[in-house]
Backbone as CSV, one residue per row, in Angstrom:
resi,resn,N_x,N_y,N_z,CA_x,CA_y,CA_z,C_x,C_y,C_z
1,UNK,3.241,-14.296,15.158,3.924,-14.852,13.986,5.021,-15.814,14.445
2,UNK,5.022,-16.992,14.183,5.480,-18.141,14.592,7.144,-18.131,13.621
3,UNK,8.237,-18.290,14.452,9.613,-18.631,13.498,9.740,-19.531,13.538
4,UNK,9.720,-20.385,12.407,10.484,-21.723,12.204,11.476,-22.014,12.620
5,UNK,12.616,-21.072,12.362,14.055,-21.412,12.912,13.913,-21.160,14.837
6,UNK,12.914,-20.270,15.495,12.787,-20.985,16.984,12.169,-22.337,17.305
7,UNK,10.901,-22.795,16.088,10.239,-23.858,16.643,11.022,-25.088,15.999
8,UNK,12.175,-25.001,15.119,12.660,-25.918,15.001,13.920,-25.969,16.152
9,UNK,14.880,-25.160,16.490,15.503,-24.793,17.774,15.141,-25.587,18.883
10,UNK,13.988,-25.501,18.851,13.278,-25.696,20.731,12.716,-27.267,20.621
11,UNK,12.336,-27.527,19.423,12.314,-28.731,19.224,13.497,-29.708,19.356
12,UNK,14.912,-29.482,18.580,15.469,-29.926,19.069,16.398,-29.827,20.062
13,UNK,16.361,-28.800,21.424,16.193,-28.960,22.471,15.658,-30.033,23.247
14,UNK,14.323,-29.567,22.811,13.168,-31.139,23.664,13.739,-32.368,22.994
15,UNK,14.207,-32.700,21.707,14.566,-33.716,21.968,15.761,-34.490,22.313
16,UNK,16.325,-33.323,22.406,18.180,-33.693,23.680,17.637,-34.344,24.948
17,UNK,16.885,-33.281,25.283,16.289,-33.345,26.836,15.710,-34.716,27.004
18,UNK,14.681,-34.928,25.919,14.156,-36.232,25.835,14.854,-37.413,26.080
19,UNK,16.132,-37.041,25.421,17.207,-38.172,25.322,17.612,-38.697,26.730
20,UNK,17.908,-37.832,27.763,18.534,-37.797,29.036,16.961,-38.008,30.019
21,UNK,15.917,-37.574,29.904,14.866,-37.916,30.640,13.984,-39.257,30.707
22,UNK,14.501,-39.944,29.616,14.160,-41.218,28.877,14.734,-42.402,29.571
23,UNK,15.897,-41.796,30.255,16.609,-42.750,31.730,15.765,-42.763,32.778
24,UNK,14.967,-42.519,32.850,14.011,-41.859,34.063,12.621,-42.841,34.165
25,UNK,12.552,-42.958,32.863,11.331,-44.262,32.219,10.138,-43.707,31.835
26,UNK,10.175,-41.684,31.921,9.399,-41.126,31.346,9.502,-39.989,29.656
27,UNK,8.581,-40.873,29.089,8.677,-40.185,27.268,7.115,-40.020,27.480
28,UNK,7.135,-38.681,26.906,5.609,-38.039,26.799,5.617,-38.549,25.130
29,UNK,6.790,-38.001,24.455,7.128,-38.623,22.716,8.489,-38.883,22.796
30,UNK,8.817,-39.981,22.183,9.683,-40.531,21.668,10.662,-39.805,21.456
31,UNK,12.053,-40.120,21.610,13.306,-39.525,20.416,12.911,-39.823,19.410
32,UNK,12.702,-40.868,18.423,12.373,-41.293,17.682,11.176,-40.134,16.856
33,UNK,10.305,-40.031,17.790,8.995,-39.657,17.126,9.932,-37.597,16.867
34,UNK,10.441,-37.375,17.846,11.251,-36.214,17.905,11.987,-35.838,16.204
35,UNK,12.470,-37.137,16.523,13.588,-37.003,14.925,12.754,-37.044,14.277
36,UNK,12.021,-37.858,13.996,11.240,-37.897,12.731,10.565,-36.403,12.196
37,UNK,10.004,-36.031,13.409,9.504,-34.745,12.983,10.208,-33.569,12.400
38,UNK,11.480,-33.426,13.032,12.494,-32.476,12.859,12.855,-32.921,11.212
39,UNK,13.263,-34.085,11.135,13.538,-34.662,9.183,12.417,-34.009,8.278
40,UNK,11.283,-34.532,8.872,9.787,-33.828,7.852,10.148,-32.169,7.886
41,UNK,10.295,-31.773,9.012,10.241,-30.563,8.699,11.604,-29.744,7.786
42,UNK,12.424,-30.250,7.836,13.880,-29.947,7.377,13.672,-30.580,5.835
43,UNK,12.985,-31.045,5.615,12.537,-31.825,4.524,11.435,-30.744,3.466
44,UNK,10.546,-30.259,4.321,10.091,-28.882,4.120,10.321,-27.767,3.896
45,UNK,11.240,-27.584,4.625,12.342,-26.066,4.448,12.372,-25.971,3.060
46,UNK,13.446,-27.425,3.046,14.205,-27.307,1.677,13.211,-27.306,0.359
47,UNK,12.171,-27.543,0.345,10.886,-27.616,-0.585,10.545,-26.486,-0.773
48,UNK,10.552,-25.497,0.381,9.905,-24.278,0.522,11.352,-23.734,-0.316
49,UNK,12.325,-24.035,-0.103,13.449,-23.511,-0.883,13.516,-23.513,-1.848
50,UNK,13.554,-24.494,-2.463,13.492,-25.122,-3.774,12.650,-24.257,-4.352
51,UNK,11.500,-23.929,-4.446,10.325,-23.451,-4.945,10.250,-21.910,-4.708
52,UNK,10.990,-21.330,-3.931,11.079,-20.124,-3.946,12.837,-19.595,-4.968
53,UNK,13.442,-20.514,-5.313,14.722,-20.186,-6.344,13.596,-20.027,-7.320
54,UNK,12.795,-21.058,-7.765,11.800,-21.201,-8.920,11.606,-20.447,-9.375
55,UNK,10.982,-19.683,-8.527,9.563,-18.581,-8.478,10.516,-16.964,-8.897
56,UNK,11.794,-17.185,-7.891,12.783,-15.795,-8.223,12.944,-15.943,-9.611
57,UNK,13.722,-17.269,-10.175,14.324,-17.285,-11.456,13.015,-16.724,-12.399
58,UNK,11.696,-17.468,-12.345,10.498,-17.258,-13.409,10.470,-15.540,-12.969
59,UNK,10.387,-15.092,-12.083,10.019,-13.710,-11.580,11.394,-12.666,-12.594
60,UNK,12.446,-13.039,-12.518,13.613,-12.410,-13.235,13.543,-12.872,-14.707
61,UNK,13.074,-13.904,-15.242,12.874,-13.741,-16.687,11.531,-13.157,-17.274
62,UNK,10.889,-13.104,-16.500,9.934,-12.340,-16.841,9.860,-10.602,-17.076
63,UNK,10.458,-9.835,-15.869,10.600,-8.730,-15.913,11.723,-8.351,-16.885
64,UNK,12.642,-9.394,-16.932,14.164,-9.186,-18.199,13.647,-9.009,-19.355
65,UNK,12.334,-9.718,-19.997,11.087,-9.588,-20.798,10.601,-8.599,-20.801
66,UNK,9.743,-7.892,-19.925,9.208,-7.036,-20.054,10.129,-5.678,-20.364
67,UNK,11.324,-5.918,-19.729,12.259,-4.820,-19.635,12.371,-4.403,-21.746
68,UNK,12.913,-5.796,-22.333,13.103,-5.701,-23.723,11.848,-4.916,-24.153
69,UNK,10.709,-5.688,-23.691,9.030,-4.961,-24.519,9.339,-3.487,-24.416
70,UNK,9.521,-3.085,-23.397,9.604,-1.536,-23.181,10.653,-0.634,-23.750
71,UNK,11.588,-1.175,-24.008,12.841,-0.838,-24.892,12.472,-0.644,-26.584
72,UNK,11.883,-1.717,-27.059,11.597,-1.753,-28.277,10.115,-0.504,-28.441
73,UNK,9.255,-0.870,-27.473,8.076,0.158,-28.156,8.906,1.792,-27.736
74,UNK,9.796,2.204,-26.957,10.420,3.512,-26.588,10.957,4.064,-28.302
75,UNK,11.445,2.703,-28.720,12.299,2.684,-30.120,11.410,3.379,-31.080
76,UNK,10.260,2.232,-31.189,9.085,2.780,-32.421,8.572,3.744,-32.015
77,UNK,8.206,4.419,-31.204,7.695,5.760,-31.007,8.888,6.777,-30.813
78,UNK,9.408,6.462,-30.655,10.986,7.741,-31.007,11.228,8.057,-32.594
79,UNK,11.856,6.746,-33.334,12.269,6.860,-34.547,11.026,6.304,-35.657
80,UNK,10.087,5.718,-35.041,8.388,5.913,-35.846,8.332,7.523,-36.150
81,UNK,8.209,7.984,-35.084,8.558,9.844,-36.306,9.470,10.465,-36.988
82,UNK,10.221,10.148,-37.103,11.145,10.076,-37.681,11.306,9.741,-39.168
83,UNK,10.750,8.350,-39.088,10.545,7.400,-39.925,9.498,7.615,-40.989
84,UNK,8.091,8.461,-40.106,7.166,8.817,-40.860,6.709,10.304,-41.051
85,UNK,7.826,10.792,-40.767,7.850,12.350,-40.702,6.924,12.921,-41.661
86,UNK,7.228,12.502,-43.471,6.564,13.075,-43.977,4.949,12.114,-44.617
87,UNK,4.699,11.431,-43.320,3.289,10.627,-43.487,2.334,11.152,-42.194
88,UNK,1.913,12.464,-42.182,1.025,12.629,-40.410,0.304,11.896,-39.870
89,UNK,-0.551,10.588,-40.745,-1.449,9.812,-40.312,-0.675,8.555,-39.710
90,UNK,0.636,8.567,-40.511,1.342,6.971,-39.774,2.300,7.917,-39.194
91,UNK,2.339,8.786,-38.849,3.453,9.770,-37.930,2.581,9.602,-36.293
92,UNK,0.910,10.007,-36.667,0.118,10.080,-35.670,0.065,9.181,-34.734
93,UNK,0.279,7.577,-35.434,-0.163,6.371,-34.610,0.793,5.936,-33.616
94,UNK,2.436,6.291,-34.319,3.198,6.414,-32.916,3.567,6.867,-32.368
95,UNK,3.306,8.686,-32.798,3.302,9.768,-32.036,2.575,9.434,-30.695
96,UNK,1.352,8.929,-30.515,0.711,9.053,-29.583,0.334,7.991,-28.391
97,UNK,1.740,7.171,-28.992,2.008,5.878,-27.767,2.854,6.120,-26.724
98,UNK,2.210,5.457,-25.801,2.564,5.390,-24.095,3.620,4.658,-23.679
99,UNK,4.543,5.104,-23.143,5.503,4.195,-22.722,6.460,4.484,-21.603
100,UNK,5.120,5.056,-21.084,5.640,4.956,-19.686,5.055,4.338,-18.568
101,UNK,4.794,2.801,-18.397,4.011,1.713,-18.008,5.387,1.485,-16.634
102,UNK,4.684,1.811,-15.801,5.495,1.321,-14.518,4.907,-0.165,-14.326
103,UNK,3.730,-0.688,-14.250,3.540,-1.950,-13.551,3.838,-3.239,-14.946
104,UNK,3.456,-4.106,-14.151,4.018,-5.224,-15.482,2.720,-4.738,-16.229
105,UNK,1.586,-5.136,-15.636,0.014,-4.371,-16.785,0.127,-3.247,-17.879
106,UNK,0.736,-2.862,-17.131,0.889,-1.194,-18.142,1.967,-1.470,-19.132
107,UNK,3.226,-2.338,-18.680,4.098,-2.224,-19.497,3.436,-3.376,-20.980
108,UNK,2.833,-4.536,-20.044,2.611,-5.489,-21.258,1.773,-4.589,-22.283
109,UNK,0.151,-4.235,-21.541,-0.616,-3.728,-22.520,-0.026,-2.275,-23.660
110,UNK,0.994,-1.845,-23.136,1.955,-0.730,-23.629,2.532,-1.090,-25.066
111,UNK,2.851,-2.432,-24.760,3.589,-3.422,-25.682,2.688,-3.883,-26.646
112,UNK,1.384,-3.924,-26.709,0.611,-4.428,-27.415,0.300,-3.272,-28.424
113,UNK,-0.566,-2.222,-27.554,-0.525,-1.026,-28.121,0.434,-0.362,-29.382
114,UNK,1.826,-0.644,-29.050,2.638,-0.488,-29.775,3.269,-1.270,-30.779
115,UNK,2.681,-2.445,-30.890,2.692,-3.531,-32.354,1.602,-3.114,-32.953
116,UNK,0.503,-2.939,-32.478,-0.437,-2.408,-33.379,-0.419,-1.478,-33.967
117,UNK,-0.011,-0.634,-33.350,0.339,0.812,-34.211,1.447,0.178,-35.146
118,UNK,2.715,-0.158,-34.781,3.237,-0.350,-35.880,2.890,-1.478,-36.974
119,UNK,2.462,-1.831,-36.598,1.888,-2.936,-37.724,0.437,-2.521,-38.581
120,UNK,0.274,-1.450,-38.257,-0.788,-0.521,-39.287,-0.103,0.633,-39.931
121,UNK,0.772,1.175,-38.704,1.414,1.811,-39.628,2.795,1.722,-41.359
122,UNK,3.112,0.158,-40.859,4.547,-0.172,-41.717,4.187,-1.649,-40.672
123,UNK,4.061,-2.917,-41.275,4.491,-3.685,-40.695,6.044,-4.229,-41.733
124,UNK,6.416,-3.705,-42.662,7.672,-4.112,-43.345,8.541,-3.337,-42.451
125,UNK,8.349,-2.364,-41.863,9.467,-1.278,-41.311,10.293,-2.280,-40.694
126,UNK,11.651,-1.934,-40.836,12.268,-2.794,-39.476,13.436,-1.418,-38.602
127,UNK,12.774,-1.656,-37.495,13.798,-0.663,-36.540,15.133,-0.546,-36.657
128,UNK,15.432,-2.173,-36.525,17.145,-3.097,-36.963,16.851,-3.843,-37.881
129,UNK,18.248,-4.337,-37.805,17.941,-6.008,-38.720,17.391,-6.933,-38.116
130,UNK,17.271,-6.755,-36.441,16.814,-8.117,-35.375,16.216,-7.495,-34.504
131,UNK,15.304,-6.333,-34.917,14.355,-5.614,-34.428,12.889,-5.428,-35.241
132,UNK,12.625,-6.421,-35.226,11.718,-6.345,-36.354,9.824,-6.423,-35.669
133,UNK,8.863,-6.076,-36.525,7.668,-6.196,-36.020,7.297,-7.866,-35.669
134,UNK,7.812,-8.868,-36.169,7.590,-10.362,-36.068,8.770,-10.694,-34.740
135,UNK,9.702,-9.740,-34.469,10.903,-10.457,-32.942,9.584,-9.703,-31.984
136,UNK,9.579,-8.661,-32.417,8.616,-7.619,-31.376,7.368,-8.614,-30.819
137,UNK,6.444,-9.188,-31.666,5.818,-9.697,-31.384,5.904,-11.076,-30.741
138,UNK,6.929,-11.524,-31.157,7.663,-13.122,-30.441,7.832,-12.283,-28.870
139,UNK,8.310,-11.223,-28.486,8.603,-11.020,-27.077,7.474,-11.038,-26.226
140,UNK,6.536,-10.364,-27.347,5.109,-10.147,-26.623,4.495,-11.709,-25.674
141,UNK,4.898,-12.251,-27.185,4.475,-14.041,-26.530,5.051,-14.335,-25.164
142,UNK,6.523,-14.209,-25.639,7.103,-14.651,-24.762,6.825,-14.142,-22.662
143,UNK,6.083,-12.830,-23.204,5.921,-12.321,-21.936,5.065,-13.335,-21.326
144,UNK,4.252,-13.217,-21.910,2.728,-14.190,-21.620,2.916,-15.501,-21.058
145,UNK,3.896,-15.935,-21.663,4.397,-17.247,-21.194,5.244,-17.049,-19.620
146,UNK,5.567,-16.025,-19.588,6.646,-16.089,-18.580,5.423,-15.933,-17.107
147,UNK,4.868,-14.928,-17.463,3.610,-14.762,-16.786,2.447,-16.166,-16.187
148,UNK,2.430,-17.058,-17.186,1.502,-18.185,-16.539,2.634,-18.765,-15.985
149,UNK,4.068,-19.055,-16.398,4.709,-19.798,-15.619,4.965,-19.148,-14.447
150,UNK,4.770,-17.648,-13.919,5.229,-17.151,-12.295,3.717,-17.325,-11.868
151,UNK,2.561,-17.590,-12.207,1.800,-18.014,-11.939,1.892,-18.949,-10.873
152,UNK,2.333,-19.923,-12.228,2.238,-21.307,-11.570,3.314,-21.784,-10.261
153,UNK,4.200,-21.280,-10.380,5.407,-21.368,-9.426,4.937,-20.458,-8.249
154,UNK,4.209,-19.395,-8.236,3.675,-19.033,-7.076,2.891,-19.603,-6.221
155,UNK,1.975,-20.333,-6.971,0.920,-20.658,-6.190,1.528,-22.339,-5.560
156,UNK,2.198,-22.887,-6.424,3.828,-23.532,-5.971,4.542,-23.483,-4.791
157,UNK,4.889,-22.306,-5.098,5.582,-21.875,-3.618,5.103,-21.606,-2.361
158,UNK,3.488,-20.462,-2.523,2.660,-20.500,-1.405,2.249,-21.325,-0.720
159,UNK,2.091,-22.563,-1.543,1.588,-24.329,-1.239,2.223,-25.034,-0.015
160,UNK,3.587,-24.659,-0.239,4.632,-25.395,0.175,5.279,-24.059,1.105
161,UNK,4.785,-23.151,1.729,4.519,-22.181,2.656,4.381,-22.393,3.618
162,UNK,2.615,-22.260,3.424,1.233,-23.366,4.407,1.923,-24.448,4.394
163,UNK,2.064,-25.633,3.722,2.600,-27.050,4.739,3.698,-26.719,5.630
164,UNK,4.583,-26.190,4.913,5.913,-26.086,6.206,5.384,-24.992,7.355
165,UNK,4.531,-23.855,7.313,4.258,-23.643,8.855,3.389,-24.383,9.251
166,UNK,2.661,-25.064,8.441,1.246,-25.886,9.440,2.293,-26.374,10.347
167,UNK,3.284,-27.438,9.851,4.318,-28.616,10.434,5.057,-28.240,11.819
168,UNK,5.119,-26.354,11.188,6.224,-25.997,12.365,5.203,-25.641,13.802
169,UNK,3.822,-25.060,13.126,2.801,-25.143,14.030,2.767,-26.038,15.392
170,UNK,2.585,-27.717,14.619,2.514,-28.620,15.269,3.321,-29.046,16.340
171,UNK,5.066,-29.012,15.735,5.885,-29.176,16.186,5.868,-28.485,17.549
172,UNK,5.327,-26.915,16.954,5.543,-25.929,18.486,4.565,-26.325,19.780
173,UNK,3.616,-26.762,18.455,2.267,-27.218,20.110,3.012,-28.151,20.968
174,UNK,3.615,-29.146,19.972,4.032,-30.591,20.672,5.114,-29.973,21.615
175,UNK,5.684,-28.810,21.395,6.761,-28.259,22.182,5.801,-27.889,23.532
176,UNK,5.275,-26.849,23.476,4.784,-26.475,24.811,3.845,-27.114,25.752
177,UNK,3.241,-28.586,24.848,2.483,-29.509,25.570,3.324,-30.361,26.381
178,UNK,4.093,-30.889,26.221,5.908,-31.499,25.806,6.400,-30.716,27.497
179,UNK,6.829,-29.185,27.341,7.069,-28.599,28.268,6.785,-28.801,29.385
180,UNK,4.964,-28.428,29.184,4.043,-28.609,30.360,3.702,-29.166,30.995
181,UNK,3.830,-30.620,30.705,3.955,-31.724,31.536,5.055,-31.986,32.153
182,UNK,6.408,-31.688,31.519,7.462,-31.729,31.997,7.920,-30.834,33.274
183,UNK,7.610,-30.011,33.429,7.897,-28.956,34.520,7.191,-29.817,36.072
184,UNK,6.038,-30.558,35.709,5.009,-30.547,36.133,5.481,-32.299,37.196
185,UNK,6.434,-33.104,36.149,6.390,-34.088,36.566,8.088,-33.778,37.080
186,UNK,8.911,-32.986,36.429,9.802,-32.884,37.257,10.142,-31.674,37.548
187,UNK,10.012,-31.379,39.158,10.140,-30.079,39.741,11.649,-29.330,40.043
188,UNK,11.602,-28.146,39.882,12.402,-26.930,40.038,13.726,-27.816,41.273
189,UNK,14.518,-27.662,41.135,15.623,-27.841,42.259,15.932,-29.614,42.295
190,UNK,15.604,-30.063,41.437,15.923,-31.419,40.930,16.707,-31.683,39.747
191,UNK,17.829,-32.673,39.448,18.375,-32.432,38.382,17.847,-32.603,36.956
192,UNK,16.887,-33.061,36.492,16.320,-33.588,35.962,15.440,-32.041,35.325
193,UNK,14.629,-31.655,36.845,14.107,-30.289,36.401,14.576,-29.215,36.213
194,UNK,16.025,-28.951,36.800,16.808,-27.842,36.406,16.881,-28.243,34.477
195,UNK,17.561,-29.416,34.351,17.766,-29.589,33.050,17.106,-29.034,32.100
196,UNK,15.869,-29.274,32.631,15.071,-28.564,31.733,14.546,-26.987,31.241
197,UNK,14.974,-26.814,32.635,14.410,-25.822,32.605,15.206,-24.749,32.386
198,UNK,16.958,-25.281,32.133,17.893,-24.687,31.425,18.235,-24.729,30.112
199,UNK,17.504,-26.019,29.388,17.895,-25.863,28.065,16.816,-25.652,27.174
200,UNK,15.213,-26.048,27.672,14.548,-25.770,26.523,14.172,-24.862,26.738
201,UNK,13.914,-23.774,25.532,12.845,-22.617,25.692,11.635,-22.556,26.221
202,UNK,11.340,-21.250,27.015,10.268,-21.102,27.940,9.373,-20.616,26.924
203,UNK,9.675,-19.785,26.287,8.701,-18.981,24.869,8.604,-19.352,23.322
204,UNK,7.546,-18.982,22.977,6.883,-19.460,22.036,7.926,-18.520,20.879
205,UNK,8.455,-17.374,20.771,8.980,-16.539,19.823,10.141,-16.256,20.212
206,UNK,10.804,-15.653,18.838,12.220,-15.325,19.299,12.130,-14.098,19.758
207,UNK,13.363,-13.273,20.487,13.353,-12.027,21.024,13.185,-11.049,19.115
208,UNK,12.709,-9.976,19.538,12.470,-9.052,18.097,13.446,-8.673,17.384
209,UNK,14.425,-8.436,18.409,15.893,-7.580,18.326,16.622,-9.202,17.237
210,UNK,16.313,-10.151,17.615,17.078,-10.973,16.502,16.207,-11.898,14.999
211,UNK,15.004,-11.205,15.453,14.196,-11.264,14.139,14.614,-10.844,12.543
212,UNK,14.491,-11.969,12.048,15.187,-11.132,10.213,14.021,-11.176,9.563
213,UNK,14.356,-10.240,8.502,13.179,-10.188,7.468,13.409,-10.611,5.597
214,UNK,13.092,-11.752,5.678,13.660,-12.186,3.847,12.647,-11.472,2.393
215,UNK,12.925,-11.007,1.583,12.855,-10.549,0.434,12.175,-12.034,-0.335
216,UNK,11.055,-11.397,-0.585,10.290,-12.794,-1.261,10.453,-12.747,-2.765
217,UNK,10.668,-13.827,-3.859,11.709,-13.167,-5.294,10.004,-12.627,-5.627
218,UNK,10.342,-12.136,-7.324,9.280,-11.054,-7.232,10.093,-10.237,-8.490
219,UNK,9.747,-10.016,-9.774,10.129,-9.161,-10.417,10.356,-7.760,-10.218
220,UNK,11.343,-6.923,-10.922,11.808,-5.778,-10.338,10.286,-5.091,-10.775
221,UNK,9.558,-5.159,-10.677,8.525,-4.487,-10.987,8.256,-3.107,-10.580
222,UNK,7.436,-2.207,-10.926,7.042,-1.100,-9.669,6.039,-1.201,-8.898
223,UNK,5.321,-2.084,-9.355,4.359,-2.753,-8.815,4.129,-4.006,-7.928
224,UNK,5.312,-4.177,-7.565,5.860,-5.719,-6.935,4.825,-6.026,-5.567
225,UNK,4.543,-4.953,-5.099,3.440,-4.723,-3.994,2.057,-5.306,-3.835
226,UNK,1.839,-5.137,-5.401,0.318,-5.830,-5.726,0.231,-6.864,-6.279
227,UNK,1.680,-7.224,-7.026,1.423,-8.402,-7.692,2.661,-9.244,-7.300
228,UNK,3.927,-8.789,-6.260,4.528,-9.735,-5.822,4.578,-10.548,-4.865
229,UNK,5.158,-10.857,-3.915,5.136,-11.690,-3.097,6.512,-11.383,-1.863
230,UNK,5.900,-11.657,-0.697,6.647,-11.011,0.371,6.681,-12.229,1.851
231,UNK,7.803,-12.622,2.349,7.592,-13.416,3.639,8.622,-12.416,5.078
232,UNK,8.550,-13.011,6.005,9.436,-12.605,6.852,10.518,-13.736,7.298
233,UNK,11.405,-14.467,7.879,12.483,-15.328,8.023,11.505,-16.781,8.409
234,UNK,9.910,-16.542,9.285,9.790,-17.836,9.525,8.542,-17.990,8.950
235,UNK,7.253,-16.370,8.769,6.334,-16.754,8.121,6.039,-15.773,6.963
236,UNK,5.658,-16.349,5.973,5.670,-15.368,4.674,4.015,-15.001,4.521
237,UNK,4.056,-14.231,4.578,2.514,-13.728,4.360,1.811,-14.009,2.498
238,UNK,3.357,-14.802,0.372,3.795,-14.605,-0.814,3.153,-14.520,-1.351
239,UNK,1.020,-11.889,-10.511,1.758,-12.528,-10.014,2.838,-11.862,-10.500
């Protein structure tokens, strides 16, 4: 598993080094071609950034959604008997609703379940004054909506994942190809080859012990496992 923050590191290493070996009259690549790459990729990051605030924000209004759906049907099946105490057949319909939906699936279809019942049983009933079977059902929408939009911002964000490691990929090859010639054309106990062989990295990864692991956004779900999304600091494996 490849870190960005080493293969961007070591990159620009090689191209310090580049800078000072370039007196010499040997460039395997350019400073130039160096920078450029390092901009694209830093250029990437921030894309991959961008698109993962996205994806958190759509991921947190969505579950803030679902959170309300589940609040309101807890309501109608609590005070639905209550309400229809002395009716057993419209007592029955929300007597016998579910609402205990851990995943977003369970909670939405939970939510559905429970307009229907109430809307056969009393669709005039109103829980509140701004609890009504027509807000109830506006949330329902609203879930749905929130849902194609973490959709879309996922597959968004994953997009722009893959390009920024392909990039950092490249970068790293160009690093250890870069290296390998370098060792090769300037040897150990020369200043030129000490240089090198003191500042750029010899390895492809960082040590483990300073490895981080980032929280990919993702509704508080209970289910966040199957339907969220997860990276580590350089590669994310991320409705």
């Amino acid at each position: 598993m490849l870190s960005i923050r080493f293969a961007q590191r070591r990159a620009e290493r090689t191209c310090e080094t580049q800078a000072v070996l370039s007196k010499t009259g040997w460039r395997r690549k350019t400073v130039e071609e160096w920078k450029a790459d390092l901009s694209e990729l830093e250029d990437l990051k921030s894309d991959e950034g961008r698109k993962r605030v996205q994806l958190r924000h759509v991921a947190r209004r969505w579950q803030e959604t679902l959170d309300r759906i589940q609040k309101v049907m807890r309501l109608v099946k609590q005070l639905g008997k209550l309400h229809f105490d002395r009716d057993p057949a419209r007592k029955h319909l929300v007597s016998r609703l579910r609402t205990d939906g851990r995943s977003r699936t369970a909670i939405y279809d939970q939510g559905l379940a429970a307009h229907d019942a109430w809307k056969e049983a009393d669709e005039a009933w109103e829980i509140f004054e701004d609890t009504t079977l027509e807000t109830f059902a506006a949330l329902l929408k609203q879930a749905e909506t929130w849902k194609c939009k973490h959709s879309r911002k996922s597959v968004a964000w994953r997009r722009a994942v893959a390009t920024l490691m392909a990039k950092a990929r490249a970068i790293d090859a160009e690093n250890m190809a870069w290296h390998k010639v370098a060792l090769v054309r300037f040897p150990a106990g020369t200043v030129d080859g000490d240089l090198i062989r003191s500042r750029v990295p010899t390895t492809t990864r960082p040590r483990k012990s300073r490895a981080k692991r980032r929280v990919v956004p993702g509704p508080q779900a209970k289910d966040a496992a199957s339907e969220g999304v997860s990276t580590a600091a350089a590669l994310p494996s991320a409705a």
